[in-house]
DOSE-789164 format. One record per residue (C-alpha): residue number from 1; x negated, z negated, y negated. Coordinates in Angstrom, 3 decimals, always signed. Example, Ala and Ser with C-alpha at 12.3 -4.5 7.8 and 13.67 -1.06 7.14 Angstrom:
! residues 2
<r><seq>1</seq><c1>-12.300</c1><c3>-7.800</c3><c2>+4.500</c2></r>
<r><seq>2</seq><c1>-13.670</c1><c3>-7.140</c3><c2>+1.060</c2></r>
! end
This chain:
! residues 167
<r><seq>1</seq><c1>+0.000</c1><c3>+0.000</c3><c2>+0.000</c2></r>
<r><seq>2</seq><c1>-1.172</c1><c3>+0.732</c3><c2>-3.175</c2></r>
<r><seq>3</seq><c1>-0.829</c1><c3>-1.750</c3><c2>-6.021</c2></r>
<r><seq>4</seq><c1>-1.145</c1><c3>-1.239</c3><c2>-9.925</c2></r>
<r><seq>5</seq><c1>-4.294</c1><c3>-1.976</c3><c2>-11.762</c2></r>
<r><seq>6</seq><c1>-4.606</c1><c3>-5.954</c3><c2>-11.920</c2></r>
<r><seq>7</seq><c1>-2.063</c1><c3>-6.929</c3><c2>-9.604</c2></r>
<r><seq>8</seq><c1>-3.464</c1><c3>-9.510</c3><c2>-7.460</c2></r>
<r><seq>9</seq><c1>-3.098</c1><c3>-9.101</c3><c2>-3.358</c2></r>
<r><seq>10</seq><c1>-4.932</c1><c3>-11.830</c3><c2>-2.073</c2></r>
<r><seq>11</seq><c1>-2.164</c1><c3>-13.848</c3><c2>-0.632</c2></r>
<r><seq>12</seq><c1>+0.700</c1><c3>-13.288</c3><c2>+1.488</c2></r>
<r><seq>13</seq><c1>+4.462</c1><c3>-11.771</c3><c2>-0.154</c2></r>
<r><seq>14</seq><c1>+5.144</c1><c3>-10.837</c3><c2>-3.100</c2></r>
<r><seq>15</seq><c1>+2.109</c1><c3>-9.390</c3><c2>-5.473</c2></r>
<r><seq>16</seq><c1>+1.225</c1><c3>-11.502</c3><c2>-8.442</c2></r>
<r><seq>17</seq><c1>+0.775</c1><c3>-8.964</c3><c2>-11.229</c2></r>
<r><seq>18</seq><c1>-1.238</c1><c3>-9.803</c3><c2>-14.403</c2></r>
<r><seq>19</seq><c1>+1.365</c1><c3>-10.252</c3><c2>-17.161</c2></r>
<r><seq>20</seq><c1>+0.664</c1><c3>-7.902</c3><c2>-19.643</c2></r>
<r><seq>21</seq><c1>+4.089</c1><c3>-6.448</c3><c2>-21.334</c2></r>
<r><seq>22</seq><c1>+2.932</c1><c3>-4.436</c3><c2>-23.609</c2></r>
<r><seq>23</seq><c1>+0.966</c1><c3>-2.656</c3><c2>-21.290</c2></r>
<r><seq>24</seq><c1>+4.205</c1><c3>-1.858</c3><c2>-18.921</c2></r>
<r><seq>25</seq><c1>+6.099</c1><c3>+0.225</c3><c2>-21.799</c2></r>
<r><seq>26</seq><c1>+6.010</c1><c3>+3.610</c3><c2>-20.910</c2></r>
<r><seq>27</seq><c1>+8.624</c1><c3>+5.211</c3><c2>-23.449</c2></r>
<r><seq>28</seq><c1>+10.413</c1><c3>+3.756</c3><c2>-26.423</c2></r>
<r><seq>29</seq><c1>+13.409</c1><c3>+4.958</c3><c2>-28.737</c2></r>
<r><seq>30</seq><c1>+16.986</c1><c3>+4.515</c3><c2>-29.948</c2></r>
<r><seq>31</seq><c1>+17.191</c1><c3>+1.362</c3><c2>-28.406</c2></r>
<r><seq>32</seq><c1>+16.139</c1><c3>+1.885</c3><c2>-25.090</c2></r>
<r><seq>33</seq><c1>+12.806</c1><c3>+0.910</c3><c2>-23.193</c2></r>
<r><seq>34</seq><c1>+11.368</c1><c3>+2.366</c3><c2>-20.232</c2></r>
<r><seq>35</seq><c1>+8.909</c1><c3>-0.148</c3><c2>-18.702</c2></r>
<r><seq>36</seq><c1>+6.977</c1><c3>+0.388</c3><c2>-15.268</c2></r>
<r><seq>37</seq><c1>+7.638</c1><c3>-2.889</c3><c2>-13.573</c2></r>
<r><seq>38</seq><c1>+5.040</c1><c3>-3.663</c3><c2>-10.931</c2></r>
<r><seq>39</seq><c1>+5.735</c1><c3>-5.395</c3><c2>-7.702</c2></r>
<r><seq>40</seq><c1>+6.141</c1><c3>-8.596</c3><c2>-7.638</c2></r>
<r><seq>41</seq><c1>+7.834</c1><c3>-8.929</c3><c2>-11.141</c2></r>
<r><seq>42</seq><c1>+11.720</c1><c3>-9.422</c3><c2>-10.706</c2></r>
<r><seq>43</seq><c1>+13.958</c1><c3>-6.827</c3><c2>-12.759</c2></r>
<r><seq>44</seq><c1>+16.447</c1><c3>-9.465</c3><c2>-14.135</c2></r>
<r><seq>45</seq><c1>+16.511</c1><c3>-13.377</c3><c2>-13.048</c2></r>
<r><seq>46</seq><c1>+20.047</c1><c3>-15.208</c3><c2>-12.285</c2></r>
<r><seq>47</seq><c1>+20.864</c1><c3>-15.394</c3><c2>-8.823</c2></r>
<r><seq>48</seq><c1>+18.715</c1><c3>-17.246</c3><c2>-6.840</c2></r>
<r><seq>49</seq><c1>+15.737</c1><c3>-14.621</c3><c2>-9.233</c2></r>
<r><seq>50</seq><c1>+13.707</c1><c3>-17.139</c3><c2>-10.131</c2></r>
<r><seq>51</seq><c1>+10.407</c1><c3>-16.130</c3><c2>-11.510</c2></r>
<r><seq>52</seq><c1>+9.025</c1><c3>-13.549</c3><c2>-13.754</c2></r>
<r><seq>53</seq><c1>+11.664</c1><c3>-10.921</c3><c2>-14.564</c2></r>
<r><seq>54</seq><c1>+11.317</c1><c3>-8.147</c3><c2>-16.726</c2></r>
<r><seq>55</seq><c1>+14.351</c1><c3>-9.414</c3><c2>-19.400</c2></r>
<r><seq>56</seq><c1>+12.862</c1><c3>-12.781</c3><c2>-19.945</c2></r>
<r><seq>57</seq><c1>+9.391</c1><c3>-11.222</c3><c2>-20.505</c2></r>
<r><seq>58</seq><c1>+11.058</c1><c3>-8.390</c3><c2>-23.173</c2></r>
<r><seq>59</seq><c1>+13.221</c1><c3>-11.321</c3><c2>-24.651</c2></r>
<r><seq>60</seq><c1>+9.951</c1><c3>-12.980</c3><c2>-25.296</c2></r>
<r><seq>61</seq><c1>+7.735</c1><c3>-9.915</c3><c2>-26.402</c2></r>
<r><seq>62</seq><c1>+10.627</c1><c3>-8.404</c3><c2>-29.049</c2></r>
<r><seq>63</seq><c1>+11.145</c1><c3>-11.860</c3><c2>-29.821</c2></r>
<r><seq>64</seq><c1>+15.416</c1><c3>-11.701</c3><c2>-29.784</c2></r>
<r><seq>65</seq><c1>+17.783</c1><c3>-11.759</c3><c2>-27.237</c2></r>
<r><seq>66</seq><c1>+21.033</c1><c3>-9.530</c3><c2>-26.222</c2></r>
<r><seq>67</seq><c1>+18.369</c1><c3>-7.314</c3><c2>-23.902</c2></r>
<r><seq>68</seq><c1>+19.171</c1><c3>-6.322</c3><c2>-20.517</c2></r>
<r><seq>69</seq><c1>+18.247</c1><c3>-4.162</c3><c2>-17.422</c2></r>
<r><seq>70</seq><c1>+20.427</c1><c3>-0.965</c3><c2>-17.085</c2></r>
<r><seq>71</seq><c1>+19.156</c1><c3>-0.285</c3><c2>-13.247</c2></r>
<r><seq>72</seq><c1>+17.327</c1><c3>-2.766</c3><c2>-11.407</c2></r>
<r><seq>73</seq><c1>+14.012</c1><c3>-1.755</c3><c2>-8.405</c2></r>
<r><seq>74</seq><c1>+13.415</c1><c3>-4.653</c3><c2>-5.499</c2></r>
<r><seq>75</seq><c1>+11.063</c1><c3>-7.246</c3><c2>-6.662</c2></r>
<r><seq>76</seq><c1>+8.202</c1><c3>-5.810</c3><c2>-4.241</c2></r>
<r><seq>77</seq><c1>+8.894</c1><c3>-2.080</c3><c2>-5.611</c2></r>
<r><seq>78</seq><c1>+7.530</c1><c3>-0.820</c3><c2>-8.761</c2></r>
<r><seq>79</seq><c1>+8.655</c1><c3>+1.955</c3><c2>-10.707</c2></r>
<r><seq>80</seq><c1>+10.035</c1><c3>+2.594</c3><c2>-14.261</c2></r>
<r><seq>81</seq><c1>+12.778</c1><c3>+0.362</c3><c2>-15.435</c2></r>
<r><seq>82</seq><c1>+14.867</c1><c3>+1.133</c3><c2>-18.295</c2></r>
<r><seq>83</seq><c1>+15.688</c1><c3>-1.418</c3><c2>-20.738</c2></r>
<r><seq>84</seq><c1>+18.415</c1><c3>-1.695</c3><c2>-23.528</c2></r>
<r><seq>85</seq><c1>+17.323</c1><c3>-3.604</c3><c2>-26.494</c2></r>
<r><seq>86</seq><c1>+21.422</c1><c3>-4.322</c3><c2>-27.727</c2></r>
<r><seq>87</seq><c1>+24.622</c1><c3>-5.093</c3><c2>-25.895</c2></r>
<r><seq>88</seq><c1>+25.925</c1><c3>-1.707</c3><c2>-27.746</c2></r>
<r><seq>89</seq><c1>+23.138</c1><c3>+0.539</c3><c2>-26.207</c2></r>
<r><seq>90</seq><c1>+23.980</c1><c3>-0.965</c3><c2>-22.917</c2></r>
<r><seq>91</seq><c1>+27.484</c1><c3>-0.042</c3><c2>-23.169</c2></r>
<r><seq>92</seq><c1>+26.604</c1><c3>+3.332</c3><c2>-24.216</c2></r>
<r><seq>93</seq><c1>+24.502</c1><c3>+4.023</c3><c2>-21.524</c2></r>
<r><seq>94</seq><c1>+26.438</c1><c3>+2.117</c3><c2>-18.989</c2></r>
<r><seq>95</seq><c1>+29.623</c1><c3>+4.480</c3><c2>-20.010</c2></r>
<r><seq>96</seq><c1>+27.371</c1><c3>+7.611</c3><c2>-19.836</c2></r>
<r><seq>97</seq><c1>+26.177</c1><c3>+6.658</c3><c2>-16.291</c2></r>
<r><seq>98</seq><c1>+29.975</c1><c3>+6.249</c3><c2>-14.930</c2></r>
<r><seq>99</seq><c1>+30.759</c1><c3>+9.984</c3><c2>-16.512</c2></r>
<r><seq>100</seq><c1>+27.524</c1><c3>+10.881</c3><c2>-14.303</c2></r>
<r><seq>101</seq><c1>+25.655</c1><c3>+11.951</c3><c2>-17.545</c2></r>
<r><seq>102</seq><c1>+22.746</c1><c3>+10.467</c3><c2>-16.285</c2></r>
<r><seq>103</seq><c1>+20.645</c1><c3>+11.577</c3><c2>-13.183</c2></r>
<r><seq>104</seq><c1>+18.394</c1><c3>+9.136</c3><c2>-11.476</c2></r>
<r><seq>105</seq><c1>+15.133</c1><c3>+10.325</c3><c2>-8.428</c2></r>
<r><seq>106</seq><c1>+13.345</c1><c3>+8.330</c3><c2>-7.203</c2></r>
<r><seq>107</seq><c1>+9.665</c1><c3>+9.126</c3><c2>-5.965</c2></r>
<r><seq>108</seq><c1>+8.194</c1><c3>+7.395</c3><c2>-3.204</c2></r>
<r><seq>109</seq><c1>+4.654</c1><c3>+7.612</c3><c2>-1.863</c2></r>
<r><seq>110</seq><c1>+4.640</c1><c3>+7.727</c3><c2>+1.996</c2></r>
<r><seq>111</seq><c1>+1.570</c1><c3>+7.879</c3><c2>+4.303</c2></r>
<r><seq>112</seq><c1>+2.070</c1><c3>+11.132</c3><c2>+6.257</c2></r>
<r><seq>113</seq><c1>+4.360</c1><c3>+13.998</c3><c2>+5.910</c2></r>
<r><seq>114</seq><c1>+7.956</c1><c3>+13.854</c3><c2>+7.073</c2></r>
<r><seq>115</seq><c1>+8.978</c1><c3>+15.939</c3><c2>+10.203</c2></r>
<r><seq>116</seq><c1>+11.770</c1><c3>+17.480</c3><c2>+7.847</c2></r>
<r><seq>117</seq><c1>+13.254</c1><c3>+18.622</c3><c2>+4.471</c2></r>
<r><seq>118</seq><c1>+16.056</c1><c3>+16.026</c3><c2>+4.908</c2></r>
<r><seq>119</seq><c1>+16.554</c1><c3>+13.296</c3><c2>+6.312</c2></r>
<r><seq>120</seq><c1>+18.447</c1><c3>+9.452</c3><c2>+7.142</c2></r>
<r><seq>121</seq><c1>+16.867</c1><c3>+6.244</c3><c2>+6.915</c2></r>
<r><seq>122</seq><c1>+18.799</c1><c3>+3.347</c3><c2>+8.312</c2></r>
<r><seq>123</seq><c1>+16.004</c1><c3>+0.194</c3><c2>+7.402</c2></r>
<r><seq>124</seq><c1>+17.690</c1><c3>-4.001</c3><c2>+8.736</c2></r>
<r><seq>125</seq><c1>+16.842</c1><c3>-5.996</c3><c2>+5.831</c2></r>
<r><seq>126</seq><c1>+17.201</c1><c3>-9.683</c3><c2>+5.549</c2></r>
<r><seq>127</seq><c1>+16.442</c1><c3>-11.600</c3><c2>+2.581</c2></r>
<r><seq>128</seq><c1>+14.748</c1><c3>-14.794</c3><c2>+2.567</c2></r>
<r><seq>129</seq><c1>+16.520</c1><c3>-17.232</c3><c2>+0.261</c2></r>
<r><seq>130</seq><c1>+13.287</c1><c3>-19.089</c3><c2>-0.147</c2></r>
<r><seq>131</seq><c1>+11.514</c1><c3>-16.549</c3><c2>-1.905</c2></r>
<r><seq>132</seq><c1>+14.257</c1><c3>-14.295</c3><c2>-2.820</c2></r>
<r><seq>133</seq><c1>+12.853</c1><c3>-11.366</c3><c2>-1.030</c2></r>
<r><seq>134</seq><c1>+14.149</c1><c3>-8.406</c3><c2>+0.951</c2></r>
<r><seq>135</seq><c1>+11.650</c1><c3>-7.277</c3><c2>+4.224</c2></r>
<r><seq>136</seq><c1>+12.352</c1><c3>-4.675</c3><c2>+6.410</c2></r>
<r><seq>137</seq><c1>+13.328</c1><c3>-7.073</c3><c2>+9.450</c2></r>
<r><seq>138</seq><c1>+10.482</c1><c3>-6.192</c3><c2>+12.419</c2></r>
<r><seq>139</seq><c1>+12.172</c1><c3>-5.689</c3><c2>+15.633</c2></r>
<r><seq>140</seq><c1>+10.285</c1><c3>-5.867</c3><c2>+19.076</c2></r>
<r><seq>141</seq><c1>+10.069</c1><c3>-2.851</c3><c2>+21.359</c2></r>
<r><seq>142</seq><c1>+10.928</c1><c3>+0.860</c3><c2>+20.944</c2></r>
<r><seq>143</seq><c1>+13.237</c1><c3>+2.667</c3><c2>+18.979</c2></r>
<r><seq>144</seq><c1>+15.393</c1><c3>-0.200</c3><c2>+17.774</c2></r>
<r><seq>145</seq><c1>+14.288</c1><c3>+0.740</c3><c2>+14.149</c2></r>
<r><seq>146</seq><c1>+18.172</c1><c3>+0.784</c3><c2>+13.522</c2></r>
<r><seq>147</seq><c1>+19.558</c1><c3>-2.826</c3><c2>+15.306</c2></r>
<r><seq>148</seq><c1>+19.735</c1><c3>-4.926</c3><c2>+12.732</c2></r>
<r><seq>149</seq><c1>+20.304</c1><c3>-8.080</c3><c2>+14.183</c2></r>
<r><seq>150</seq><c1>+21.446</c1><c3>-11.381</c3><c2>+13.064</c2></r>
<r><seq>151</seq><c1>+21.505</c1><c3>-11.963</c3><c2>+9.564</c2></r>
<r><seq>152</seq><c1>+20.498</c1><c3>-8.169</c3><c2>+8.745</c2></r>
<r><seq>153</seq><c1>+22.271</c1><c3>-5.697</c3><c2>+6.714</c2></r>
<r><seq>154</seq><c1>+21.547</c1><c3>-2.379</c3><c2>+7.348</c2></r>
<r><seq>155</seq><c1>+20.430</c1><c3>-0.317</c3><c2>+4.120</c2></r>
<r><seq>156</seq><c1>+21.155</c1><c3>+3.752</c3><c2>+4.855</c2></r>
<r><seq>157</seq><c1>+19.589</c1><c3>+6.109</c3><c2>+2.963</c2></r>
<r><seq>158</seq><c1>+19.512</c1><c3>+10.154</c3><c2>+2.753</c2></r>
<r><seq>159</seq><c1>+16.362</c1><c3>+11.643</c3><c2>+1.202</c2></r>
<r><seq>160</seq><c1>+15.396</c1><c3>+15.513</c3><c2>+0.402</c2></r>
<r><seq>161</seq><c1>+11.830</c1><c3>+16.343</c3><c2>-0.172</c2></r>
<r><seq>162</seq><c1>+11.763</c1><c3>+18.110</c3><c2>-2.716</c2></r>
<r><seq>163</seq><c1>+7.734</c1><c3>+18.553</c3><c2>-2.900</c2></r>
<r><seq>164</seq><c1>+4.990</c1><c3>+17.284</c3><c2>-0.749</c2></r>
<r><seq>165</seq><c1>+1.307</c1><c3>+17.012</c3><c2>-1.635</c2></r>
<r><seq>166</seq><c1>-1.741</c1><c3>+15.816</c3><c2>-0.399</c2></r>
<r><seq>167</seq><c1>-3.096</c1><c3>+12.315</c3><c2>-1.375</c2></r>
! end
């Protein structure tokens, strides 16, 4: 796995990333932030999301409140995050994205090459209340990627490749 400059992966779980705000904003305008949250860093707390979250940490580097996540990423994914900076962008954004004015993709960085253009992925999760992280559940023996098991939910997802390149 590869983790952002300064994250540290000495111990077990979750990355501790260096926490350095400024650094994470990626785009800025009309109200709106786009911030690449590294893993380990929460995208909003509330909810058994204790630790560092993105809203607390843009709270405290624009120095007001009313900010709030408009997506959210896993706490052990990183990836751009968009921010609103007022309740009223929110809304306007959050409206837009019901119309389906707003496209999201998602990248992800694999190891290998998949076998074909499209495909399913059906992943058990379970979350550990603890830490308030979501694992892939490991299951003994072969091909029982998709038994989830007790306390598992399955996650399903459909991909398309749309381009493939050489690390």
């Amino acid at each position: 796995m590869r983790y952002p400059r300064g994250v540290d992966r000495s111990s077990r779980g979750a990355p501790r990333p260096q926490l350095d705000f400024e650094r994470w904003i990626v785009w800025s305008s009309g109200g709106l932030v786009a911030v690449n949250k590294p893993a380990g860093v929460l995208s909003q707390g509330g909810e058994g999301g204790a630790g560092v979250n993105l809203v607390d940490l843009a709270r405290a580097h624009f120095g007001r409140g009313g900010i709030g996540v408009l997506h959210r990423i896993d706490r052990n994914v990183s990836g751009l995050v968009l921010l609103a900076l007022d309740p009223r962008t929110a809304r306007a954004f959050t409206d837009a994205l019901g119309r389906g004015e707003v496209e999201r993709e998602y990248t992800a960085v694999v190891r290998g090459r998949p076998a074909d253009e499209a495909f399913t992925v059906q992943a058990p999760l379970l979350k550990d209340a603890r830490t308030n992280e979501v694992r892939n559940r490991a299951e003994s023996g072969a091909h029982q990627r998709n038994r989830a098991g007790p306390g598992a939910n399955v996650a399903v997802r459909g991909w398309k490749n749309r381009r493939c390149r050489a690390a």
